[in-house]
N, C-alpha and C positions, 0 to 999 in steps of 0.2 A: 504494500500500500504506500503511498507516495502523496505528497502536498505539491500542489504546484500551483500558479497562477499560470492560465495561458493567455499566449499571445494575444489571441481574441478577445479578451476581454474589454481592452477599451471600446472593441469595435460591437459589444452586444447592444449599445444604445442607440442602433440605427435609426434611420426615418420609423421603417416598418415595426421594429420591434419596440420602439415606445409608443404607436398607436393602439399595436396590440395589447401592449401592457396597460393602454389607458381604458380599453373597452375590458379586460379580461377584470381588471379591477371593480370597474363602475356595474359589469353585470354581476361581480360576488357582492357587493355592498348592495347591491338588489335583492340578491338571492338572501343574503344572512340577517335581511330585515325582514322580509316576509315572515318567517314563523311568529316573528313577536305580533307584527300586528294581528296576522290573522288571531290568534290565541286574544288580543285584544278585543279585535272588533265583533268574534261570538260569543266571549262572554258579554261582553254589552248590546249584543243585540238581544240576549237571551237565550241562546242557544248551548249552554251551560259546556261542561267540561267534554262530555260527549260529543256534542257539536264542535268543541277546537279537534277532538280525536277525526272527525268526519274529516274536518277541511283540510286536516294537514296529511291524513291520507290520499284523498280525491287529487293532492297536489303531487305527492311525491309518486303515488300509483303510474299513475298515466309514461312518466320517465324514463320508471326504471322498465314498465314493460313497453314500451315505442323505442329507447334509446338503439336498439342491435336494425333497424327499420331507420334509423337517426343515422348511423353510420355509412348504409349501404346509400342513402340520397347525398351522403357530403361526398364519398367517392364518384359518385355516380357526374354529380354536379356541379363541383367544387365547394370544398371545406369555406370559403369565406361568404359565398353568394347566400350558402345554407343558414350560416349564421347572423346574419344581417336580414333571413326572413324568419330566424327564432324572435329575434332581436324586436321584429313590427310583430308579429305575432301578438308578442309577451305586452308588449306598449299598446294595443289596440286591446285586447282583454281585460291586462286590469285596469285599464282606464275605464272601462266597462262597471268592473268592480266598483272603482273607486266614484261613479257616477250612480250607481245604483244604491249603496253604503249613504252618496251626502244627499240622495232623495228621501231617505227613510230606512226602516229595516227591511231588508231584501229576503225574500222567499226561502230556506234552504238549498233546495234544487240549483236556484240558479247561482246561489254563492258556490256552491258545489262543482256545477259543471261550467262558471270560468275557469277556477281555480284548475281544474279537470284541463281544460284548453292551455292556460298558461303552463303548467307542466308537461304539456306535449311538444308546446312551442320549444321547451328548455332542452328536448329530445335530440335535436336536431342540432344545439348549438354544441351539447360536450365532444361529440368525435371532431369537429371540426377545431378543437385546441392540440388534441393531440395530433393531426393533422398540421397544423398550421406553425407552429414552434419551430419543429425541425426545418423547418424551411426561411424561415425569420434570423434566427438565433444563430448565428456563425460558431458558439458552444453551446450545441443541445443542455450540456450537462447545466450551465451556466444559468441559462437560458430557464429552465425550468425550477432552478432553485430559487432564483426573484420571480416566478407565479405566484411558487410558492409562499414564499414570504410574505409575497401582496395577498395569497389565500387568507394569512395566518392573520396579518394585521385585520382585515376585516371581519375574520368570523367573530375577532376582540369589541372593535368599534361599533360596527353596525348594530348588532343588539343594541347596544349604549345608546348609539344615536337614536333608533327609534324608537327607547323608551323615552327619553329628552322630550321626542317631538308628539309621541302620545299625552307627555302629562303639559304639553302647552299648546296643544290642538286636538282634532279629535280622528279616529282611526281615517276614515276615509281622504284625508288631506295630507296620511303618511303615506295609503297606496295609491296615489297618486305623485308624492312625492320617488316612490319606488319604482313606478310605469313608469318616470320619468329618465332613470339610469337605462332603463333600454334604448330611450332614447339616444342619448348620448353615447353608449355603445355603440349601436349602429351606424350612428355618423363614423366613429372611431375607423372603424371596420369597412365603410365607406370609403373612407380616404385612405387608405392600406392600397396600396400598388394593387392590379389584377396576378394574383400569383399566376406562372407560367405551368405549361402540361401539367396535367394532372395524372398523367400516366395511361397508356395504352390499355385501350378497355375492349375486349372482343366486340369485332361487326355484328351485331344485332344481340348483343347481350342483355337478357331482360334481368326484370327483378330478382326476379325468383334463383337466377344464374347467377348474379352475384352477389346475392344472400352466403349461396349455398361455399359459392369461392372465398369470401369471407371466411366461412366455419372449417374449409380445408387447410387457409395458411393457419387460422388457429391452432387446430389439432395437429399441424403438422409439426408445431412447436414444441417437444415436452416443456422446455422450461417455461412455457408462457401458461400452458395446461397449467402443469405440474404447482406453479406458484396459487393459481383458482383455483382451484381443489381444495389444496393447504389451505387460503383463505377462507372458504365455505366455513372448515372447520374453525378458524380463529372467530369468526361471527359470531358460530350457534355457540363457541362454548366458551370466548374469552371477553370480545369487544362487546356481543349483547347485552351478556349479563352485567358487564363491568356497567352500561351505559343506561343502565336499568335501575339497577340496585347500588350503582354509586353515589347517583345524583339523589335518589331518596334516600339514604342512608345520611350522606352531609348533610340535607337539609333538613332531617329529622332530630339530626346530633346536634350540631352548630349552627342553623338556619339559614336563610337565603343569602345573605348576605357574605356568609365565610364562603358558601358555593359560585359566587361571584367571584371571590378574591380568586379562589384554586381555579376556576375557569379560566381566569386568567393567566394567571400563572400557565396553566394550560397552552395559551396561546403566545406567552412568550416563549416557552418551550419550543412552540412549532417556529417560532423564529429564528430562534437561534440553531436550530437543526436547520435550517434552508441556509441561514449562510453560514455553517458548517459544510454543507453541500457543496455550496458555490467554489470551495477551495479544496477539499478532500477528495481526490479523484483514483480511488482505487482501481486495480486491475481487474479483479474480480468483483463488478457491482452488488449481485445481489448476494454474493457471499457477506458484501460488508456491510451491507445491510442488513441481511438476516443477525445478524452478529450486535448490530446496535440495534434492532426490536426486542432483543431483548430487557431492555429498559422498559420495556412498558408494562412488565410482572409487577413492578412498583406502585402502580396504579393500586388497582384493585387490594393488591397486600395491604399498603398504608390503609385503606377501608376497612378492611379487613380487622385488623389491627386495633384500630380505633384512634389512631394519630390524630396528634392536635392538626387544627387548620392549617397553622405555618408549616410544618413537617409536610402533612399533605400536598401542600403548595408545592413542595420542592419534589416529591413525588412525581405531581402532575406534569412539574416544569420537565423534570429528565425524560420523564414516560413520552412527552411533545416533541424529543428532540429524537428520541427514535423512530419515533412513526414517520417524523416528517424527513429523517434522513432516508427510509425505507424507498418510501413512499418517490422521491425523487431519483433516488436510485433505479427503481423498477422502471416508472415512466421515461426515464432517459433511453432505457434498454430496449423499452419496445419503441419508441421514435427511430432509434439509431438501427436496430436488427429487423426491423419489419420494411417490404417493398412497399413506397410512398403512394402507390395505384393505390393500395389496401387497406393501406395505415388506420384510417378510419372506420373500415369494415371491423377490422382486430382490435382496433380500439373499443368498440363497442360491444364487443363481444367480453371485454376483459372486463368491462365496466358493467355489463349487467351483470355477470358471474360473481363480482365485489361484493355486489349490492344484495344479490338476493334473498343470501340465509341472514341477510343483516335482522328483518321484521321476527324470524323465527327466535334468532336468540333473544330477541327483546321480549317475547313472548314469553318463551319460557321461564325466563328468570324468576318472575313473581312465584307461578307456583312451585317451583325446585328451591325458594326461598322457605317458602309456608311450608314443605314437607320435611329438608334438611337445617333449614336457618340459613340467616343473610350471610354469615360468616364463613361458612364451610362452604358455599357455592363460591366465595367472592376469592376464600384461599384456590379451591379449586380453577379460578379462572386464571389467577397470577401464575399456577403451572403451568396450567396449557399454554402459558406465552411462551414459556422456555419450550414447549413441547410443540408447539407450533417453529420457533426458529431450529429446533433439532430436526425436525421433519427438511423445514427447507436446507439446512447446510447437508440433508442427507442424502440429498436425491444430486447425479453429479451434474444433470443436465443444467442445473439449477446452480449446485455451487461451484463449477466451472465454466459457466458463461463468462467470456472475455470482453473486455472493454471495449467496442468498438470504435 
């Protein structure tokens, strides 16, 4: 493993790559304010705790199953065109929302089936980042560790902000405020050069054909497989329940407010793991990755445990720097080892596979709490992180993939 700065570096603040950075940014500050209002505007509409469960399903639902559909239209059409119509999509919806919300209270149904449409919109725009990076970015690696970063800073802010602007306006004047970063985005993405080829696509190649060549260069990968698989299992039996029974746990022990601080902390963690990224360039990525997720046994233990808030904080901060060193590691790999035709197809494919068992271990959590206790599931899951990176340095596809 080796430190370096490269060459490239001065040159990653191109035209292109600081537009992108200025839309990738303004549609997470979009994204990581929506849960708070919606969670805002049902309970005050009346639609009680059930109804925030509805809406923020109806929103995340539609994504995760349209995204691998998401991927095969960025290839098909090009990554930038796709996301500059997620982008109007998103901005014509909730402005829908957000015009229905300041006429009154809004039916369920149809809070539902915006919220339904703006999620699909969001389908369309994730393969097109991983698509479009490696192409911007003169150091992939570089390149994705300031997303990342700018991920990190806003999953911190943006909540913040839009409770600010909930407790000195009223929800509908936030999601509007929020339809408005699509905007902006889209212009962003607008003015982004027309990227060049998109890569040789068969004479008369339909849907359905490149769906299907999509799910070949996948499987064709073990290590691409090999690391989905492994994560399925990190879901159901480490991140779900960690993300279940941690946040009720702190806020049961120490109440909302210490669960702010550790959130935090949280998200300076992931900060400082991205620009740890930006300079650690190992040989073997996801060997060094797999190698630094194992920080994140700390999570759930300190829960576990019963650590004060500050201990926990620091917990939270080391456990952020290995996800998010992981996490960049991976995405550099498949940018840099995937043909740029597909990128977006296998992008999509690696991303619904992330996502799926995520709802199951959230699931489980409660009752595998109520049958063995919050503590033994929570030690249980700090294992499986070390069991989860012993899996991935096990397999060689996996821990011998080389730096491209």
């Amino acid at each position: 493993m080796r430190v370096t700065l490269p060459a490239s570096a001065e040159r990653l603040w191109n035209r292109d790559f600081s537009l992108f950075f200025a839309a990738r940014s303004t549609s997470l500050l979009g994204d990581h304010m929506l849960p708070v209002v919606i969670s805002a505007a049902m309970i005050q509409g009346g639609y009680g705790l059930s109804g925030v469960g509805y809406a923020l399903a109806a929103h995340l639902a539609p994504f995760a199953l349209l995204i691998i559909f998401g991927g095969v239209l960025s290839d098909r059409f090009g990554a930038r065109r796709m996301m500059i119509i997620s982008d109007v999509v998103r901005l014509v919806f909730q402005s829908l929302l957000a015009l229905l919300f300041a006429l009154g209270t809004p039916e369920l149904w149809q809070v539902l089936v915006l919220l339904a449409l703006v999620g699909a919109g969001g389908a369309t725009f994730q393969p097109g980042v991983a698509s479009i990076t490696p192409r911007i970015a003169p150091d992939v690696q570089r390149g994705n560790a300031t997303l990342r970063v700018s991920e990190s800073c806003m999953s911190v802010l943006a909540p913040s902000l839009a409770g600010v602007l909930l407790a000195v306006s009223v929800p509908w004047v936030v999601f509007a405020i929020d339809a408005a970063t699509f905007a902006i985005s889209g212009l962003c993405l607008f003015l982004l050069r027309p990227l060049t080829a998109r890569g040789a696509r068969a004479e008369g190649s339909t849907f359905r054909a490149d769906l299907v060549e999509g799910w070949r260069e996948f499987r064709a990968r073990t290590w691409l497989w090999g690391v989905i698989v492994i994560w399925c299992l990190w879901q159901v039996a480490s991140f779900g329940p960690t993300l279940t029974l941690g946040y009720s746990t702190i806020t049961a022990a120490y109440g909302a407010s210490a669960l702010g601080l550790i959130m935090s902390a949280f998200g300076v963690g992931n900060l400082l793991g991205g620009l740890v990224a930006m300079r650690l360039r190992p040989a073997h990525p996801l060997r060094a990755g797999a190698i630094a997720l194992t920080s994140c046994a700390l999570v759930p233990l300190g829960v576990a445990l019963g650590l004060p808030p500050a201990t926990l904080a620091a917990c939270y901060a080391v456990g952020g720097m290995g996800i998010t060193f992981w996490v960049v590691m991976f995405h550099t790999s498949v940018q840099t080892q995937i043909p740029q035709d597909v990128l977006g197809r296998v992008h999509a494919y690696d991303a619904a596979g992330s996502l799926v068992m995520k709802p199951v271990g959230q699931a489980v959590a409660g009752p595998l709490a109520i049958m063995l206790g919050t503590a033994p599931v929570l030690l249980a899951a700090s294992v499986m992180v070390l069991v989860i990176s012993a899996l991935l340095l096990a397999v060689p596809a996996i821990r011998n993939l080389a730096r491209a």
